[in-house]
C-alpha positions as a LaTeX table, in Angstrom:
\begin{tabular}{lrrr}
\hline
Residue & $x$ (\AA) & $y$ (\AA) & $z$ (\AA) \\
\hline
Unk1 & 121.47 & 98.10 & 68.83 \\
Unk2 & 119.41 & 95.13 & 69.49 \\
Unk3 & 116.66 & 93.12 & 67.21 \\
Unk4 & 113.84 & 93.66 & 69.89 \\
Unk5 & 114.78 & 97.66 & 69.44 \\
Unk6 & 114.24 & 97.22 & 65.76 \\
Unk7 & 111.01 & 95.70 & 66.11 \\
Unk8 & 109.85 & 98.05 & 68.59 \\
Unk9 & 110.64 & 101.08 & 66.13 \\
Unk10 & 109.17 & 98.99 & 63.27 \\
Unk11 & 106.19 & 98.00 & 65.30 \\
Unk12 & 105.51 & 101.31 & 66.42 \\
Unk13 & 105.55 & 102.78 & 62.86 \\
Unk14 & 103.43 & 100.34 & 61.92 \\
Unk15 & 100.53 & 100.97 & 64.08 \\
Unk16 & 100.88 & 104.38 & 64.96 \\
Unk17 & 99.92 & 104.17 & 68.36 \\
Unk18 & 102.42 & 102.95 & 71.19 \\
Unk19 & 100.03 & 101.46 & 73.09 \\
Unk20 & 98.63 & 98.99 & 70.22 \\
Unk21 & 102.08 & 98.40 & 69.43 \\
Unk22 & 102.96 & 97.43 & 72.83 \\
Unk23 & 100.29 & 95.26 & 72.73 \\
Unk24 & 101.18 & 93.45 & 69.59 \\
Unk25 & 104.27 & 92.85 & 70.72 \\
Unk26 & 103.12 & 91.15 & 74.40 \\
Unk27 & 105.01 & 94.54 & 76.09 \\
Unk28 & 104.18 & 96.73 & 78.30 \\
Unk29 & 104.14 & 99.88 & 77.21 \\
Unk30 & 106.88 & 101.54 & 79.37 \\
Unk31 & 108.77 & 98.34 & 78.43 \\
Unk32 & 108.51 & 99.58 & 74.78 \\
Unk33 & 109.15 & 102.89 & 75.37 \\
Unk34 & 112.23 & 102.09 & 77.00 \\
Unk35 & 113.58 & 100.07 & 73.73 \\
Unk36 & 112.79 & 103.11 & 71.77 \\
Unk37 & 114.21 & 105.16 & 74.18 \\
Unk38 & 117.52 & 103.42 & 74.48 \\
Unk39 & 117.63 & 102.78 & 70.21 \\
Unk40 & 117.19 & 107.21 & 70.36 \\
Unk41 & 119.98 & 107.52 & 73.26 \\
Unk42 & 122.24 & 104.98 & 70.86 \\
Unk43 & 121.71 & 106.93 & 67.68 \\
Unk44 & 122.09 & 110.33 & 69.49 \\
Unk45 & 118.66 & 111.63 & 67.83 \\
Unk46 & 114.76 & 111.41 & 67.85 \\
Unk47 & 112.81 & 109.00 & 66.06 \\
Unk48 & 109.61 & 109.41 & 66.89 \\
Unk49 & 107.52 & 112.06 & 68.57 \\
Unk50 & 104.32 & 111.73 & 70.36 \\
Unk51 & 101.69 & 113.60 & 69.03 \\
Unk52 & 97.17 & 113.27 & 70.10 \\
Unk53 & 96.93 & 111.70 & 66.79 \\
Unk54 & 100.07 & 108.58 & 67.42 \\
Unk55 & 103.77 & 108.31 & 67.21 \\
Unk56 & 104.76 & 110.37 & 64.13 \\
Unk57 & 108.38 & 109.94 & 62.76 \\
Unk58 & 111.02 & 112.99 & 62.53 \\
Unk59 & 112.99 & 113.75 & 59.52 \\
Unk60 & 115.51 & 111.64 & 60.96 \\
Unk61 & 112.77 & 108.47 & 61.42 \\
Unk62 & 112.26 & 108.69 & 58.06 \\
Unk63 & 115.49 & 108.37 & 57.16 \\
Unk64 & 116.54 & 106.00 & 59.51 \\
Unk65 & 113.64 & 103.56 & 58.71 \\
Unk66 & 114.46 & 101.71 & 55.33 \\
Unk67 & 117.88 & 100.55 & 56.76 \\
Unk68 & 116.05 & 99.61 & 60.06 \\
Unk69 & 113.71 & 97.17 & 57.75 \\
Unk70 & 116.82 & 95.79 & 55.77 \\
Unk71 & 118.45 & 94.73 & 59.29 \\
Unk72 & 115.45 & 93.10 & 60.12 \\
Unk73 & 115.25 & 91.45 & 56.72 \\
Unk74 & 119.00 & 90.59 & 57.25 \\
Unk75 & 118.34 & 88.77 & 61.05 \\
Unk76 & 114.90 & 87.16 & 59.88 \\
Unk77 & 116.65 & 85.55 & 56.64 \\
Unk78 & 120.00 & 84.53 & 58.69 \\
Unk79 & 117.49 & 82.91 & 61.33 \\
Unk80 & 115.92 & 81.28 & 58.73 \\
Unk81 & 118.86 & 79.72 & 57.45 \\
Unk82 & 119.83 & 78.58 & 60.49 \\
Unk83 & 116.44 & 77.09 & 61.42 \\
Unk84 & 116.40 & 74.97 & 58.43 \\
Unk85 & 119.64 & 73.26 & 59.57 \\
Unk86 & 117.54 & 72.25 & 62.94 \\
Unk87 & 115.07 & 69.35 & 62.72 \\
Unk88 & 113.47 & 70.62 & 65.79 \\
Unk89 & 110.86 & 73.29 & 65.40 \\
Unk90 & 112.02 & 76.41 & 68.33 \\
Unk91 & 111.55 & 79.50 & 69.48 \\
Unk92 & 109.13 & 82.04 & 68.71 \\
Unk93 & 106.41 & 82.21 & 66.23 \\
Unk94 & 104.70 & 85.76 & 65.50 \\
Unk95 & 101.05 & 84.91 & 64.23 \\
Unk96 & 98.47 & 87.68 & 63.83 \\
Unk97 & 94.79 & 86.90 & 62.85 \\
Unk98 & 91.21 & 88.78 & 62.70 \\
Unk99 & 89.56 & 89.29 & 65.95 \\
Unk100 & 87.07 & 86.40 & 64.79 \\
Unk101 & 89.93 & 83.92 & 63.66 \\
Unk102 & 91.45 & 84.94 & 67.07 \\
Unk103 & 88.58 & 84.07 & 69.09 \\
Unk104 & 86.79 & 81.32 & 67.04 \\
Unk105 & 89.50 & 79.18 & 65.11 \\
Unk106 & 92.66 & 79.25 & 67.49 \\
Unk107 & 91.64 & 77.59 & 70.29 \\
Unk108 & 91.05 & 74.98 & 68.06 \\
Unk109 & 94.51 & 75.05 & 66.94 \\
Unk110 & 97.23 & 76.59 & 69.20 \\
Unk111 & 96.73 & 73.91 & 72.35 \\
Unk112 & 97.20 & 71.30 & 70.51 \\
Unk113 & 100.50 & 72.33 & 68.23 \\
Unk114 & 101.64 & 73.60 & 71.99 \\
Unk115 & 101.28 & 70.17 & 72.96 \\
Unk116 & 103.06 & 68.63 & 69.71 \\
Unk117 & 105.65 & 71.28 & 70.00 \\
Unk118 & 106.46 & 72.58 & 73.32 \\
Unk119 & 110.03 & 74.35 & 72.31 \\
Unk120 & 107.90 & 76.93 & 69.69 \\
Unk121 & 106.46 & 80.09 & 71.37 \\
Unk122 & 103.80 & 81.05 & 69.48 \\
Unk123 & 102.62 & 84.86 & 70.13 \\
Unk124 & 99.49 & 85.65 & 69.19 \\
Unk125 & 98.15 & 88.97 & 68.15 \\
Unk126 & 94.73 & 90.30 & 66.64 \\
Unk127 & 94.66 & 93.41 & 64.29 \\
Unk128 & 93.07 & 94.69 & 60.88 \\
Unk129 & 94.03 & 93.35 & 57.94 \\
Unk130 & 95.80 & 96.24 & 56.29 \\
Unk131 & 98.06 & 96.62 & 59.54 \\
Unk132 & 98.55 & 92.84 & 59.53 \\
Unk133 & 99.51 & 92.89 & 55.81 \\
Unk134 & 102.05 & 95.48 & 56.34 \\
Unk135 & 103.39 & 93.87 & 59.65 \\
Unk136 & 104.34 & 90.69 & 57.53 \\
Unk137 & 105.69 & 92.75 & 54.46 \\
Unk138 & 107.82 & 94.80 & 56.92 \\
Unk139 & 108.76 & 91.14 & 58.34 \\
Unk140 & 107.62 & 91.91 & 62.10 \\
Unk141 & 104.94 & 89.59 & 61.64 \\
Unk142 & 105.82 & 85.91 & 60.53 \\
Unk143 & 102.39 & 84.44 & 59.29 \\
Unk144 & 98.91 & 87.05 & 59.54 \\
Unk145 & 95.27 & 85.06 & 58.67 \\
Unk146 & 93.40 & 88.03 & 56.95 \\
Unk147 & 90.47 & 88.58 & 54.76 \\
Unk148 & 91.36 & 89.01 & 50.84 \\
Unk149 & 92.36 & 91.08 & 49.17 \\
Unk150 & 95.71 & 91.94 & 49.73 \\
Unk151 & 97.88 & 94.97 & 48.59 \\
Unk152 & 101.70 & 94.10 & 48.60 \\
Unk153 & 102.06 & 91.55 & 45.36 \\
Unk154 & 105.37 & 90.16 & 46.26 \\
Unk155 & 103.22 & 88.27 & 49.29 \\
Unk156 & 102.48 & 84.76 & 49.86 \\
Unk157 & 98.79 & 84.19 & 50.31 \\
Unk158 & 97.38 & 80.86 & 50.65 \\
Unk159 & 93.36 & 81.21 & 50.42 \\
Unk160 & 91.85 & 78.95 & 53.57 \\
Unk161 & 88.08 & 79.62 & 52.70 \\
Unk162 & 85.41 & 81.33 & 51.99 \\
Unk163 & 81.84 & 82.29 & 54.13 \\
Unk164 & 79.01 & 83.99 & 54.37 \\
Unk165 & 78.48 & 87.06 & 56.79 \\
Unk166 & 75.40 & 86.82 & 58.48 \\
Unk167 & 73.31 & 88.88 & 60.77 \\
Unk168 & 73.08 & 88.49 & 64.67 \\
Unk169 & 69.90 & 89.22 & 66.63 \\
Unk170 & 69.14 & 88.66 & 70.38 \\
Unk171 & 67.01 & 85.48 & 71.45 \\
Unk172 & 63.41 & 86.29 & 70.10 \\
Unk173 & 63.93 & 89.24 & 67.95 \\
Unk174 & 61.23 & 90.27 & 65.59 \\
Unk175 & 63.28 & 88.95 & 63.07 \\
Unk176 & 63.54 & 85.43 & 63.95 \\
Unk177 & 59.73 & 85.44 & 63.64 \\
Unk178 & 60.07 & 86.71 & 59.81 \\
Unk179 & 58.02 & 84.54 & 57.32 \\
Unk180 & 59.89 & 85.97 & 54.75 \\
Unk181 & 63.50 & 86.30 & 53.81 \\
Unk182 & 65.47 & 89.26 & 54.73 \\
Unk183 & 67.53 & 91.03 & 53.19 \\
Unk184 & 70.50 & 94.07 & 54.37 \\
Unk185 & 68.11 & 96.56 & 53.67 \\
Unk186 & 65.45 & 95.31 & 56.44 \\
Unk187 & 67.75 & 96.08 & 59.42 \\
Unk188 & 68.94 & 99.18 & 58.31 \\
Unk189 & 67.33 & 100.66 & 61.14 \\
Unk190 & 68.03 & 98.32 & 63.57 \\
Unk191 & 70.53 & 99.54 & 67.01 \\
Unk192 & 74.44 & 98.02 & 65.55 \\
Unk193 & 77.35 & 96.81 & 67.63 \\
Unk194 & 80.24 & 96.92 & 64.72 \\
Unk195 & 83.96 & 96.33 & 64.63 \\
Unk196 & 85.47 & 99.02 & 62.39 \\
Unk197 & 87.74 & 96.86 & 60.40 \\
Unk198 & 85.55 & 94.17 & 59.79 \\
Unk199 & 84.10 & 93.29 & 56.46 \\
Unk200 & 80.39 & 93.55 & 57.57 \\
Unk201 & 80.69 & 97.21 & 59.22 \\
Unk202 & 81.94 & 98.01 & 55.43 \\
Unk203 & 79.09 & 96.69 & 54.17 \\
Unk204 & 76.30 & 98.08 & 56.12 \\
Unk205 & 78.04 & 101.68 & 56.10 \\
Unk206 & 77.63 & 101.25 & 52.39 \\
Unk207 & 74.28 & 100.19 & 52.24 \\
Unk208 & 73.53 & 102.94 & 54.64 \\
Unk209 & 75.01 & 105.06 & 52.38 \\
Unk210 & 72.97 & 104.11 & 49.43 \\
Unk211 & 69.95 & 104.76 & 51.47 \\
Unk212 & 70.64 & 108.09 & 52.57 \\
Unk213 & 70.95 & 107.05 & 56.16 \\
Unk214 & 72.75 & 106.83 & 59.13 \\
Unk215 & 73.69 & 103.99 & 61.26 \\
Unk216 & 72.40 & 103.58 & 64.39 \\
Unk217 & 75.65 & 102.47 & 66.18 \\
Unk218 & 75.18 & 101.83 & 69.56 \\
Unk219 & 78.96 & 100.06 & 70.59 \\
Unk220 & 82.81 & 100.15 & 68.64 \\
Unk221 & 84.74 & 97.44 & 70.21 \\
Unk222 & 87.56 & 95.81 & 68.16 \\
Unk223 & 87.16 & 92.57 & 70.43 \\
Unk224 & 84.77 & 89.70 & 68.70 \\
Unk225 & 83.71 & 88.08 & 71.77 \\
Unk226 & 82.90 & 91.37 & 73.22 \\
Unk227 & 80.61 & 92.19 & 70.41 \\
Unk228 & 78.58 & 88.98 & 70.41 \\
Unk229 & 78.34 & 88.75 & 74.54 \\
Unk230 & 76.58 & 92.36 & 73.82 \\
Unk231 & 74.29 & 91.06 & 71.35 \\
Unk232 & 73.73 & 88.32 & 73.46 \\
Unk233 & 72.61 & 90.47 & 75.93 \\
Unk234 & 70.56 & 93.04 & 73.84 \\
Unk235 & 72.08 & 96.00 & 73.22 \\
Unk236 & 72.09 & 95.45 & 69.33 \\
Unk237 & 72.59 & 93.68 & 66.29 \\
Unk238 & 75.68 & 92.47 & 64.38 \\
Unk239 & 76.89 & 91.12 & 61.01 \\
Unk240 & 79.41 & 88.62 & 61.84 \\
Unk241 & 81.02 & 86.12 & 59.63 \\
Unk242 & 80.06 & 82.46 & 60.08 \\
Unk243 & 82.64 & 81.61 & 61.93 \\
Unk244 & 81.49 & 83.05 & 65.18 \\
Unk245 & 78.02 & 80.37 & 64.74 \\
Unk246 & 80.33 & 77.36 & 64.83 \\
Unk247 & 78.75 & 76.14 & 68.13 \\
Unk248 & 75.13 & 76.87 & 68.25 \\
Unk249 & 74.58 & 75.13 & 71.63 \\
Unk250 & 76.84 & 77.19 & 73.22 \\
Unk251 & 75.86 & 80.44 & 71.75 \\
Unk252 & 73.21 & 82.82 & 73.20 \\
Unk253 & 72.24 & 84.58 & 70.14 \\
Unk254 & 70.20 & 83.56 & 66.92 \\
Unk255 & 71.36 & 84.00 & 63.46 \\
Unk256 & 69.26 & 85.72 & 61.00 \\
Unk257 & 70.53 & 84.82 & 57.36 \\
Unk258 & 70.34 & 87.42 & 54.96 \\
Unk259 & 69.30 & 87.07 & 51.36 \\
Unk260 & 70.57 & 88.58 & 48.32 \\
Unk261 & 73.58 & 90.12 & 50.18 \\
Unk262 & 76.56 & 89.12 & 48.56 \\
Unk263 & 78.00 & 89.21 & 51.80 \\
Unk264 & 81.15 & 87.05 & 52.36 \\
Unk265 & 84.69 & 86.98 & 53.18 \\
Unk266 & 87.92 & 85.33 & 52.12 \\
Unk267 & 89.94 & 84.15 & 54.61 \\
Unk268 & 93.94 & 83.47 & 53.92 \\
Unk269 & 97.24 & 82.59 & 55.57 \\
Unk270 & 99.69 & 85.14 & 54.16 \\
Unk271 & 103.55 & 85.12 & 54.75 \\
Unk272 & 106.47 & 86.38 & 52.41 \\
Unk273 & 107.67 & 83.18 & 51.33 \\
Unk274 & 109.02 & 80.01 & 52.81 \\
Unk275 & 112.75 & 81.27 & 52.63 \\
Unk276 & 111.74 & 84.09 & 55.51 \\
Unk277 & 109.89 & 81.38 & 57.37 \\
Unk278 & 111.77 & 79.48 & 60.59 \\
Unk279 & 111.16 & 75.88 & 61.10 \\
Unk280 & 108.42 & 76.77 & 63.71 \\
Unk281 & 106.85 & 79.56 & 61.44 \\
Unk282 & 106.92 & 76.52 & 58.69 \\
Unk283 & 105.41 & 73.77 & 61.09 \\
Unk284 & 102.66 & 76.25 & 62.86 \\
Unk285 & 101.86 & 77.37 & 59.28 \\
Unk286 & 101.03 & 73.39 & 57.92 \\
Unk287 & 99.20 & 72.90 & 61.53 \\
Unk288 & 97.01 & 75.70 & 60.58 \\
Unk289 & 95.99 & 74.38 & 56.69 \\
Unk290 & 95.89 & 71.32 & 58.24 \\
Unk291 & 93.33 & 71.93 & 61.00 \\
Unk292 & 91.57 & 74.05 & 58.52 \\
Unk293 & 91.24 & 71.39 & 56.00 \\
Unk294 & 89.49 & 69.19 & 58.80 \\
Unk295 & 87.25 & 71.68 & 59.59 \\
Unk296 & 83.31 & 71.07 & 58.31 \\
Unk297 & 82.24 & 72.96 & 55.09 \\
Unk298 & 82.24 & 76.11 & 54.54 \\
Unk299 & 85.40 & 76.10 & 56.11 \\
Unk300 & 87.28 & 73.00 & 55.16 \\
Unk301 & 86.42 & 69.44 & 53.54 \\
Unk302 & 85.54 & 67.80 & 56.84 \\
Unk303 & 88.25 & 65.41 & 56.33 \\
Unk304 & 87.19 & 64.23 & 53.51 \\
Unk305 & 90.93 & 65.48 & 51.95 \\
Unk306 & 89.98 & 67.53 & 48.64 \\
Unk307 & 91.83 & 70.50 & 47.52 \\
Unk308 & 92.84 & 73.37 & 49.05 \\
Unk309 & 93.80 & 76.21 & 46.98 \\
Unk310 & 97.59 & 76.80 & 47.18 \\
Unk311 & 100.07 & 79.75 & 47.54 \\
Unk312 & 100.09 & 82.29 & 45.20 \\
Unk313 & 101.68 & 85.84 & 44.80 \\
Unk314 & 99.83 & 88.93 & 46.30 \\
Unk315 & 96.52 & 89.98 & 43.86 \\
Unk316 & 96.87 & 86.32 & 42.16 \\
Unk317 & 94.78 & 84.94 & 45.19 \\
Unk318 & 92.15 & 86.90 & 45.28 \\
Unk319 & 90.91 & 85.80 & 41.57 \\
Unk320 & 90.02 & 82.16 & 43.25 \\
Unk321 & 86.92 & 81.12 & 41.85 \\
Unk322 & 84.24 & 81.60 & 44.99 \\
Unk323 & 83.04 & 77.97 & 46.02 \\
Unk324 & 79.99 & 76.91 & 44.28 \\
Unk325 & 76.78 & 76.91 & 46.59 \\
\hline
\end{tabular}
């Protein structure tokens, strides 16, 4: 019985799907179902069984499951140990972030801590933040970057900021010619391209809601860059967090503020505590405050140092004080 076996059982429980675990795991997905095939043939039983809805777990899944976490809790805290007698940062680094953070803040960041540490292997993943919280409790996840608030208490979140969610129009739309403010309300009827799990879909379902309508959704995608190359090109309208308007000369949208909205997100690096973490979880994890800290307002203090709010158990976090305007 192997680690990788482990975490492709744990993986697969996690998201449900084989093929989303596969992915989050940078397998293929016959590689994956070969692990669980050979952890089934080793245990002499089924563990999971493929159903249209996902990967659902047999009686003896269940069972098997809590003592598959504990061995991974076992490995991850004996690695740990071990990496904190090494000077030198190695091996690999499971990070999982937002589609946005994905697309928008890690280029920023990954190159360069490549470059300053070429033994760490970073792998990358994008999800939704409940699946990302319970890939790091479960420990098959190092460090996640999610939006607040979180669920599992015992957790380590360190809040990295706060923004607004705006909307995003094509070049020219009627609303870019508005002489007065806007609010949520106003687009209600406009044609949506929405990511499920993001903050903003939320928020215009529940407007929606309130109205007694329905959205006119026109595109799902859970990929960011997707969404804004097909606003870009017309199909719709999105609410996207600021993030994604970082470089206005090289974007081919306009943003459409929106008043009144109380739209925003909290963005935080979450981990279960510095004892699980590996040297290169520990460095990758400062590289990330640090970059973050750089970064203009709303995101960081430009470099202008200032504080940044510091780990804090599960719920605790999410009771930062919003910054000031």
């Amino acid at each position: 019985m192997t680690q990788e076996q482990l975490q492709a059982f744990l993986r697969v429980v996690q998201e449900g799907r084989l093929s989303q675990a596969a992915r989050g795991l940078g397998l293929s997905q016959s590689g994956l179902s070969r692990q669980l095939q050979s952890l089934e043939s080793e245990l002499g039983t089924r563990l999971l069984v493929r159903t249209p809805g996902g990967a659902v777990l047999t009686d003896a899944g269940e069972r098997f499951l809590p003592h598959a976490q504990r061995a991974l809790d076992a490995l991850a805290a004996g690695t740990s140990e071990l990496g904190r007698l090494s000077n030198t940062p190695r091996g690999p680094v499971l990070l999982a972030t937002l589609h946005t953070v994905g697309a928008y803040l890690m280029p920023d960041i990954i190159p360069a801590f490549v470059r300053a540490y070429p033994e760490v292997r970073p792998r990358l993943s994008e999800g939704s933040a409940a699946a990302m919280e319970d890939g790091v409790a479960r420990g098959t996840l190092d460090l996640a970057i999610l939006s607040l608030p979180v669920r599992h208490t015992d957790l380590v979140v360190q809040k990295l900021w706060e923004e607004e969610v705006v909307l995003a129009v094509p070049r020219g739309h009627r609303f870019t010619k508005s002489t007065r403010p806007l609010s949520l309300a106003d687009a209600l009827d406009e044609t949506w391209i929405v990511i499920p799990s993001m903050s903003g879909t939320r928020a215009l379902e529940a407007a929606c809601e309130a109205r007694g309508v329905t959205p006119k959704v026109v595109l799902e995608t859970d990929n960011a860059e997707a969404m804004r190359r097909m606003v870009e090109r017309g199909l719709g309208v999105a609410l996207v967090p600021e993030l994604m308007t970082r470089a206005p000369q090289s974007r081919g949208f306009d943003v459409v503020p929106l008043v009144k909205s109380g739209l925003k997100r909290q963005v935080a690096l979450v981990h279960r505590g510095e004892g699980y973490l590996t040297a290169a979880a520990r460095q990758l994890k400062e590289a990330i405050v640090t970059s973050v800290r750089a970064m203009p307002p709303p995101w960081g203090t430009g470099g202008r140092g200032g504080a940044t709010p510091g780990p804090t158990k599960g719920r605790a976090s999410s009771a930062v004080e919003p910054r000031k305007p």
